[in-house]
C-alpha positions as CSV (number, residue, x, y, z in Angstrom):
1,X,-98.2,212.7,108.8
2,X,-99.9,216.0,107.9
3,X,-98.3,217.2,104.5
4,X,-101.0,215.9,102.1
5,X,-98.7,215.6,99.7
6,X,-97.3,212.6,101.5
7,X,-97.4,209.5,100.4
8,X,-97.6,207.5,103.0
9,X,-99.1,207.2,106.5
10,X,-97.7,206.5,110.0
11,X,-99.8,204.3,112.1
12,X,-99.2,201.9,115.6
13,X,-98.7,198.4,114.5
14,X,-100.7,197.2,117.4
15,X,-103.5,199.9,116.0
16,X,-103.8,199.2,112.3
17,X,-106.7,196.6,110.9
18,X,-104.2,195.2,108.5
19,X,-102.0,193.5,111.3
20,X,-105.0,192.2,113.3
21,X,-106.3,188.1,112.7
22,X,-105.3,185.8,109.9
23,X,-103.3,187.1,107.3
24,X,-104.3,189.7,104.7
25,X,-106.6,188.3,102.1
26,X,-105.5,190.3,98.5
27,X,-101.5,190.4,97.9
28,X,-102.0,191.9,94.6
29,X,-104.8,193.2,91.9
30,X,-104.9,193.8,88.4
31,X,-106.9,196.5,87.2
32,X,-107.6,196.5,83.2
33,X,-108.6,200.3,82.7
34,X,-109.8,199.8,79.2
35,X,-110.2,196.8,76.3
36,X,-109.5,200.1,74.1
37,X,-106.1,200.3,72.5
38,X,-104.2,202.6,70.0
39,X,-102.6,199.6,68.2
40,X,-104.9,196.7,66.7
41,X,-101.8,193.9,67.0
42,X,-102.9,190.7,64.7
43,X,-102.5,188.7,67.6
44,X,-104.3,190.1,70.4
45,X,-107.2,188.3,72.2
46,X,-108.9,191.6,73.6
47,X,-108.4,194.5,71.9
48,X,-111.2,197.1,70.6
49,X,-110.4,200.1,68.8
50,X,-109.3,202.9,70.9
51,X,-112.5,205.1,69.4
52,X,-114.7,202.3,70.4
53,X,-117.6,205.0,72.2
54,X,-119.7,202.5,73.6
55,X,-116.7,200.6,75.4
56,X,-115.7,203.9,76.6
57,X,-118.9,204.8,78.2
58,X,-118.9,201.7,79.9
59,X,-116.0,201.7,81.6
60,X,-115.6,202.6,85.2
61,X,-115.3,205.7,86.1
62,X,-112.1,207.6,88.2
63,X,-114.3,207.9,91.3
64,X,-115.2,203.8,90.7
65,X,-111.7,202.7,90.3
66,X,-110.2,204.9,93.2
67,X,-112.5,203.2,95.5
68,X,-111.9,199.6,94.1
69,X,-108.1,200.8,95.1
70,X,-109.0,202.2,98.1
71,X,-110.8,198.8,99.0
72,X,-107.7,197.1,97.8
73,X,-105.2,198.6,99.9
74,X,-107.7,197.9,103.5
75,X,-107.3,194.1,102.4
76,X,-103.2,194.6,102.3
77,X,-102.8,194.7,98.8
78,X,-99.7,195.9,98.2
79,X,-99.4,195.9,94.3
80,X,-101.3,197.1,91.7
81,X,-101.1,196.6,88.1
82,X,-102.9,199.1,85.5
83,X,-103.1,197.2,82.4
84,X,-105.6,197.0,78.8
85,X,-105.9,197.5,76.1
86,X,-103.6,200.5,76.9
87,X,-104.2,201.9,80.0
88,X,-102.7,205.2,79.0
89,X,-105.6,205.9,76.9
90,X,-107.9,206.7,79.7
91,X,-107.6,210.6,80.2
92,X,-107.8,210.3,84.2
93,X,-104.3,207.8,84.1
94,X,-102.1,210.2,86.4
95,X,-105.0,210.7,88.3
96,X,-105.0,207.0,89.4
97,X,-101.8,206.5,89.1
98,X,-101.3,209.3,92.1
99,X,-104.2,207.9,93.3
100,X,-102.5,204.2,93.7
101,X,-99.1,205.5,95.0
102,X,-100.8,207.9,97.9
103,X,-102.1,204.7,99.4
104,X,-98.6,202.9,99.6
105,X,-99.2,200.9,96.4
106,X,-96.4,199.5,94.2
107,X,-98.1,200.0,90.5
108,X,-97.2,198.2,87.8
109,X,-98.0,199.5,84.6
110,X,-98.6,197.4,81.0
111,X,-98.3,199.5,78.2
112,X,-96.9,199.9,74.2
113,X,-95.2,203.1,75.7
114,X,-96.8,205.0,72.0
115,X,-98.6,207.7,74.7
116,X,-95.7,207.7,77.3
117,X,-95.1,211.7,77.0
118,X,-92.8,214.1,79.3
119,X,-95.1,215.1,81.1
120,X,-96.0,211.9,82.1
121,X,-92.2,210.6,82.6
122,X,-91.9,213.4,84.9
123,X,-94.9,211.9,87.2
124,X,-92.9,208.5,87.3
125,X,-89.5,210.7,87.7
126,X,-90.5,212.6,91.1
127,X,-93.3,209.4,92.4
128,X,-91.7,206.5,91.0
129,X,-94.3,203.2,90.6
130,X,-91.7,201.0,92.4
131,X,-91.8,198.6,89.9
132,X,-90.3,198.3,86.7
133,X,-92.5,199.6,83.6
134,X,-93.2,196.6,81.3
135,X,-93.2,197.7,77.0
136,X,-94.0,195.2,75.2
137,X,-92.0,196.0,71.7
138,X,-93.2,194.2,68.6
139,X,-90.3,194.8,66.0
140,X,-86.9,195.8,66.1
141,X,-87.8,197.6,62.6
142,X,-90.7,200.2,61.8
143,X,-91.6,197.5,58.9
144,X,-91.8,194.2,61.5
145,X,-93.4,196.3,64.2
146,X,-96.3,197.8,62.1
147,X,-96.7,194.7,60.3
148,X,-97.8,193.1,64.0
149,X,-99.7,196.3,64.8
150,X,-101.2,197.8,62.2
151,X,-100.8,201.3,63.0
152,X,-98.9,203.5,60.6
153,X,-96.3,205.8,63.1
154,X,-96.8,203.4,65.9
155,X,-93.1,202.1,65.9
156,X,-91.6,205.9,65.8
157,X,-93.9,206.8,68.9
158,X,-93.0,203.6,71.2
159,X,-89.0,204.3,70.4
160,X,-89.6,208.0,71.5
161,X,-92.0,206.7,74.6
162,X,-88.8,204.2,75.7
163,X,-86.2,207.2,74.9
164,X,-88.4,209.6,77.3
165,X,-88.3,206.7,80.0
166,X,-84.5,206.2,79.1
167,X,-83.6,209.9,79.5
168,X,-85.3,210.2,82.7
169,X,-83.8,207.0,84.0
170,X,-86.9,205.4,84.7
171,X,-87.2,201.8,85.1
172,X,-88.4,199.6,82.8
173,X,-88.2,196.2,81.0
174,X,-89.0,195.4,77.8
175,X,-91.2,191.8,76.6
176,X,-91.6,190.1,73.2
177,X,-93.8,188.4,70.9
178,X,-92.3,185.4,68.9
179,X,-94.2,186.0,65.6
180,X,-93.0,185.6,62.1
181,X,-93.3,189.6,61.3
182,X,-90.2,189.5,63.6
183,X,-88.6,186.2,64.1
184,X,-85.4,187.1,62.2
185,X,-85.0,190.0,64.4
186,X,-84.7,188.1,67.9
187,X,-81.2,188.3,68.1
188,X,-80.9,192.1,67.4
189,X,-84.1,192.3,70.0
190,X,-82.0,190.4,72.9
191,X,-78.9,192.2,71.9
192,X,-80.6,195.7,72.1
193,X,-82.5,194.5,75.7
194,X,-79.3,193.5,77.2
195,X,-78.2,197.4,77.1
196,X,-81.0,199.0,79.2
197,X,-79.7,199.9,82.1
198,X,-80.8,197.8,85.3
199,X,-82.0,194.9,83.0
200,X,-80.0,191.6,84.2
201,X,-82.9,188.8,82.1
202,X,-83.7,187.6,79.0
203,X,-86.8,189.4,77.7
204,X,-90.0,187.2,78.2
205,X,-92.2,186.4,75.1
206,X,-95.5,186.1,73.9
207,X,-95.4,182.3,72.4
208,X,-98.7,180.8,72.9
209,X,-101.8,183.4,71.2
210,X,-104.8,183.0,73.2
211,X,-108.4,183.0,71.5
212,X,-110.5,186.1,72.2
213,X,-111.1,186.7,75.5
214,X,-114.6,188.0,75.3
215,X,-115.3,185.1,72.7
216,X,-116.1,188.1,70.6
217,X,-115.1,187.1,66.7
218,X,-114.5,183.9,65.0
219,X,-112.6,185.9,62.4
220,X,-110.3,187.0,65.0
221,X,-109.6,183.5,66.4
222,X,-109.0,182.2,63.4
223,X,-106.2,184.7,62.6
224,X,-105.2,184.4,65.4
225,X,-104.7,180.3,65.3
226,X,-102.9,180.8,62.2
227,X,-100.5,183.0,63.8
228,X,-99.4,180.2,66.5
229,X,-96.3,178.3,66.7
230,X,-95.9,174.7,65.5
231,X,-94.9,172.3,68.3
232,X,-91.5,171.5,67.2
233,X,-91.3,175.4,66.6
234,X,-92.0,175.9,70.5
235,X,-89.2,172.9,71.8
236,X,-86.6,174.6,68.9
237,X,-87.6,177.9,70.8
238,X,-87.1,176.7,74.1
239,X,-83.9,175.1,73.3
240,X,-81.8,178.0,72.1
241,X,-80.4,178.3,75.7
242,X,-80.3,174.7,76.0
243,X,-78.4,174.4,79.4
244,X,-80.4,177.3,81.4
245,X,-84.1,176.2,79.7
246,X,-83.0,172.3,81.5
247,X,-81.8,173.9,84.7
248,X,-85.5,176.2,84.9
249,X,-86.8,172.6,84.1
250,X,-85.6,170.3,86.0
251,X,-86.6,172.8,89.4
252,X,-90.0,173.4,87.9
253,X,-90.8,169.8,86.7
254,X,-90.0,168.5,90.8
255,X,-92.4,171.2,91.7
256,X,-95.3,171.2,89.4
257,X,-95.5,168.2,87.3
258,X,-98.3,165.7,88.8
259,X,-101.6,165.1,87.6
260,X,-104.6,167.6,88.3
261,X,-107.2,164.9,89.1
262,X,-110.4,166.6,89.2
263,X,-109.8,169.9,90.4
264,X,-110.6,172.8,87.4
265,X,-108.1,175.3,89.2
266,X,-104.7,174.0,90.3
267,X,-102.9,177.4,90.4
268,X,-103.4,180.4,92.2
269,X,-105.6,182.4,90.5
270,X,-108.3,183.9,92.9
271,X,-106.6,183.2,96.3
272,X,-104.7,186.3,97.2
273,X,-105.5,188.5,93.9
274,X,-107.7,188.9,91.3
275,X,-108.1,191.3,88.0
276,X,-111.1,193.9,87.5
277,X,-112.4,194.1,84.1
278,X,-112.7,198.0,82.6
279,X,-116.4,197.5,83.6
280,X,-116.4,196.5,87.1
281,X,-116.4,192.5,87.2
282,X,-113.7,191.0,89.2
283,X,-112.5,187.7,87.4
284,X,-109.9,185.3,88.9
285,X,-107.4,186.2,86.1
286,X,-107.5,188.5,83.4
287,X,-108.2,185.4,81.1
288,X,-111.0,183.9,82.6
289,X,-114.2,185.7,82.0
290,X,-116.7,182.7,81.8
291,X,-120.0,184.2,83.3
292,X,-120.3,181.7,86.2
293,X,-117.1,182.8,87.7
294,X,-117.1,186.4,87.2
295,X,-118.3,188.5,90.3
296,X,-119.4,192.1,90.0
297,X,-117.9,194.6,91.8
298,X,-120.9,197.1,91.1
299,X,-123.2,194.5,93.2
300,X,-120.6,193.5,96.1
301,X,-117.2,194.3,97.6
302,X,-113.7,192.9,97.0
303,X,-113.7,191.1,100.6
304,X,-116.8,189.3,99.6
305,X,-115.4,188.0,96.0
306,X,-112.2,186.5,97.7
307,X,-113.7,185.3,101.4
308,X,-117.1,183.8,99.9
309,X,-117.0,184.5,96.2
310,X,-113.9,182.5,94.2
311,X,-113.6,179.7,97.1
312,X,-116.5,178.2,96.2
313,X,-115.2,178.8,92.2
314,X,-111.9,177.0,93.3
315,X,-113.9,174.2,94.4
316,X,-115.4,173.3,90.8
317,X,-114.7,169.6,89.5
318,X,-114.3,168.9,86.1
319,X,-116.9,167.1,84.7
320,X,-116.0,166.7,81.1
321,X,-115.4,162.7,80.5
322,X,-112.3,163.7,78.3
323,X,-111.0,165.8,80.7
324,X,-111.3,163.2,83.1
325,X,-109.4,160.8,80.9
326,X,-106.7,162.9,79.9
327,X,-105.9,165.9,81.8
328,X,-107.0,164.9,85.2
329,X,-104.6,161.9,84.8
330,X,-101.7,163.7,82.9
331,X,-98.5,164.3,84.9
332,X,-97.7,167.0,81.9
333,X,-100.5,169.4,83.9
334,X,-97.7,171.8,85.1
335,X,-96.2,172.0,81.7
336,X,-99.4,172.4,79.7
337,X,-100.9,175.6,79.0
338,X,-104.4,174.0,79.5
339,X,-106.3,175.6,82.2
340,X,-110.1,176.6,82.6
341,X,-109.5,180.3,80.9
342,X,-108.3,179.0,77.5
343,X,-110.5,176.2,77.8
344,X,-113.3,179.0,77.9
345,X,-111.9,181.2,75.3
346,X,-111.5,177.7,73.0
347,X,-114.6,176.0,73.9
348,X,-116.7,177.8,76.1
349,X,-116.2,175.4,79.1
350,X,-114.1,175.2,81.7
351,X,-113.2,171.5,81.6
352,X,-112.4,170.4,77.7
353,X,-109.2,169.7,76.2
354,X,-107.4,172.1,74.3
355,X,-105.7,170.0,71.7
356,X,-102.9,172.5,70.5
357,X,-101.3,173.0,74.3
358,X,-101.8,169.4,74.9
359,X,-99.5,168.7,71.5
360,X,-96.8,171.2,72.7
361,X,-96.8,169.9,76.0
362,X,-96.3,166.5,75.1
363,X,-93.5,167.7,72.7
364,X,-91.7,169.5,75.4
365,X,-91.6,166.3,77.1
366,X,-90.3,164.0,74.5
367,X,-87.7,167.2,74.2
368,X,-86.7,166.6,77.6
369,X,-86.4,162.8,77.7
370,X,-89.8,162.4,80.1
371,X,-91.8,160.8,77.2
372,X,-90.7,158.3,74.0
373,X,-92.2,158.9,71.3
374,X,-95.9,158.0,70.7
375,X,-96.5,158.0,74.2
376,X,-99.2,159.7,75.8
377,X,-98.8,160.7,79.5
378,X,-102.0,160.2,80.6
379,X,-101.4,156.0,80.3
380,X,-97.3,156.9,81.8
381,X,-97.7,154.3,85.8
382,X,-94.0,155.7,86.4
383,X,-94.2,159.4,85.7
384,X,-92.8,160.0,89.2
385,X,-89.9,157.6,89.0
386,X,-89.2,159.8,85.4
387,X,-89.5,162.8,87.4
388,X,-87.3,162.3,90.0
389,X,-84.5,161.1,87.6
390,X,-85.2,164.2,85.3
391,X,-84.6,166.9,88.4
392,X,-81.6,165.0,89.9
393,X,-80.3,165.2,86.4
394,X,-80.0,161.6,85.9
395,X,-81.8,161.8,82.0
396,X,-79.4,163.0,80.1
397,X,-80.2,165.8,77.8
398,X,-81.3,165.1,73.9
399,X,-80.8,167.2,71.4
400,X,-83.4,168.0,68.6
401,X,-82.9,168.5,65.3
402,X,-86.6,171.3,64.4
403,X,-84.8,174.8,64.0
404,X,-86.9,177.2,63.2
405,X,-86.2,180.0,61.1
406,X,-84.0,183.3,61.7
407,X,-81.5,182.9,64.3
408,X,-83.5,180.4,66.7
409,X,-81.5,177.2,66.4
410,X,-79.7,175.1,68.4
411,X,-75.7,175.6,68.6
C-alpha cells in the first residue's frame, strides 16, 4: 500500500517471515515508559516522582523504544501495552503510540487518565488502540481519591480525563483498589462502572500491595504492608458475589490447583511475552526484576532473550529447603499469590516463602470447603480427591461469618 499514512501493509502469505517455521515467538510485550508518575499513591511498589531528573535521563529514548517495537512486531507480536508510572508523562507518547499502531499493533494503554487531554482523545478518536483504555480510579470522592494519591487536583483532572474519553466515545474500562481510603465507596464505584457504555464486568481490583519493585525503600514497604488486607478481609471480599466467585472457582481450581514441585516458574511469564523496563532491561514480568533474570536489551535483541535468554530462566529449581517443604508440595500453588517476583521484592530470592499470601491462600481454602481448619496443605495425601469433588460441585458451599467494613458483606 503506498499512502504513508496507512496503517497497515499488504503482503503474500506464502512471502512474509511471520508465517514461515514454528510458530511466532512474542504474542504480546509490555513496555513501561517511565517509573515517573504524577500521583505518589500510598500503595504503589514503583513509583518515583514525576520530576525525578535522573530517572528521566535514563530512560530510553523514542528512537530506542520504536525499534524495541519494531523488533516486536517481526517476532508476531501483536499487542502492545504502554504502561508506568504514567506513560503519558513522557513527551514523545503520541509519537509511539502512532508509532505502535503503523505497525499493526493493538496498544494497550495503563494510565490515571490526569494527562488524558483533547488533543490526545482525538489521536485515539481517528487511530483507535483497539483495545479498551484501562483507568485505574482511586476514589469515588475528591477526599478518598487524594487521600490514596496524594496529589491535591488529581481527582478533578482524572474525572475530566474519563469525561474527554466519554465524550469522544472512546473505549475504556475502569479498575480499583480495595483500600480503606475508599472501601465505603465500593458500591457507588460498581454502581457508577456499570454505566460506561460497552462495559459488561465487574471492575477488577488491586487487593494484594506488592513490596517495592526495585527493593528501593524499607519505609515504603512498610507502609505499604500496613496498607494490606487481613485474610478474613480477602475471603469476606471474595465472597460478596458468593455464587459467581464459586462458579470462577470451581473452573480454576480443576485447572490450576496441584503442587509446584520444584519448578520456580509455573506460569507463563517469559514464553510468548515479556515487559521492558523504562531503561532497556527486558524482565519476564513487570514484577520480577531480580538481577539474574533480567536481560538487557541495550546488549542483545528480543529474539535472543525469549529463544536462549528466559528458557534457561524457566528452568531454575527452587532450592530453598522451606520452599521445598511447603510450596513445592502445596496443592494451594494456583491459588497463592506466591511466585518468584514477590518472593524477590519480599526477600530478595526467588525461592522463599511469603508468609502473608500463604495465610490468604490457605484461608480462601478453608472458605471454600478444600481445607478444615488447622490444616496445612502441604501434609493434605487427598488434595485431588478434594478437588475433583469441589469442581463437580459435590462440596457444598460454607458461608463465613468476617464482613468487612462498608458495604462488603455477605447477603
Amino acid at each position: 500500500m503506498g499512502n504513508q499514512d496507512s496503517y497497515a501493509v499488504k503482503v503474500r502469505t506464502d512471502e512474509a517471515s511471520l508465517w514461515k517455521g514454528n510458530s511466532p515467538p512474542l504474542d504480546s510485550l509490555d513496555i513501561e515508559l517511565t517509573e515517573r508518575c504524577n500521583n505518589n499513591c500510598i500503595h504503589c511498589y514503583i513509583n518515583l516522582p514525576a520530576t525525578d531528573l535522573n530517572a528521566r535521563q535514563r530512560e530510553l529514548s523514542t528512537k530506542e523504544i520504536q525499534e524495541i517495537l519494531q523488533e516486536a512486531a517481526s517476532l508476531g507480536c501483536l499487542t502492545i501495552k504502554f504502561t508506568g508510572g504514567e506513560p503519558l508523562l513522557r513527551t514523545d507518547f503520541e509519537d509511539l503510540y502512532i508509532f505502535a499502531r503503523k505497525l499493526g499493533l493493538r496498544v494497550i494503554l495503563l494510565t490515571n487518565a490526569t494527562l488524558i487531554t483533547p488533543a490526545l482523545v482525538e489521536v485515539f478518536a481517528s487511530i483507535p488502540p483497539l483495545e479498551p483504555i484501562e483507568v485505574t480510579l482511586y476514589g469515588m470522592h475528591k477526599s478518598s481519591y487524594e487521600a490514596v494519591t496524594r496529589v491535591s487536583g488529581s481527582f478533578e483532572a482524572t474525572r475530566q480525563g474519563i469525561d474527554l474519553l466519554l465524550k469522544k466515545k472512546i473505549h475504556f474500562v475502569v479498575k480499583g483498589v480495595f483500600l480503606q481510603q475508599n472501601r465505603e465507596e465500593i458500591d457507588e464505584f460498581e454502581s457508577w462502572a456499570a454505566t460506561i457504555p460497552y462495559t459488561d464486568t465487574i471492575p477488577s481490583y488491586s487487593l494484594f500491595f506488592d513490596l517495592r519493585a526495585r527493593r528501593d525503600s524499607e519505609q515504603k514497604n512498610r507502609l505499604i504492608k500496613g496498607l494490606r488486607l487481613s485474610p478474613e478481609e480477602v475471603v469476606t471480599f471474595f465472597f460478596r458475589r458468593r455464587e459467581q466467585y464459586f462458579k470462577e472457582m470451581r473452573k480454576f481450581c480443576s485447572q490450576f490447583a496441584k503442587p509446584s514441585r520444584r519448578d520456580i516458574f509455573s506460569c507463563g511469564a517469559g514464553m510468548r511475552n515479556g515487559c521492558v523496563d523504562a531503561y532497556g532491561h527486558l524482565q519476564l514480568c513487570m514484577l520480577l526484576r531480580h538481577p539474574a533474570t533480567v536481560y538487557d536489551l541495550k546488549k542483545g535483541s528480543l529474539k535472543d532473550a525469549l529463544t536462549n535468554f528466559f528458557p534457561e530462566i524457566r528452568m531454575m529449581k527452587a532450592e530453598n529447603p522451606d520452599y521445598l517443604n511447603r510450596c513445592a508440595r502445596c496443592f494451594l500453588h494456583g491459588l497463592c499469590e506466591q511466585c518468584p517476583a514477590r518472593s524477590w521484592m519480599e526477600h530478595g530470592a526467588l525461592d522463599t516463602p511469603i508468609e502473608y499470601h500463604c495465610k490468604i491462600a490457605h484461608a480462601q481454602a478453608t472458605a471454600l470447603g478444600l481445607l478444615e481448619e488447622g490444616e496445612w496443605a502441604w501434609q493434605i495425601d487427598d488434595w485431588e480427591e478434594r478437588i475433583r469433588n469441589f469442581s463437580d460441585g459435590r462440596l457444598a458451599c460454607p458461608k463465613i461469618s468476617h464482613p468487612v467494613a462498608g458495604s462488603c458483606t455477605t447477603g
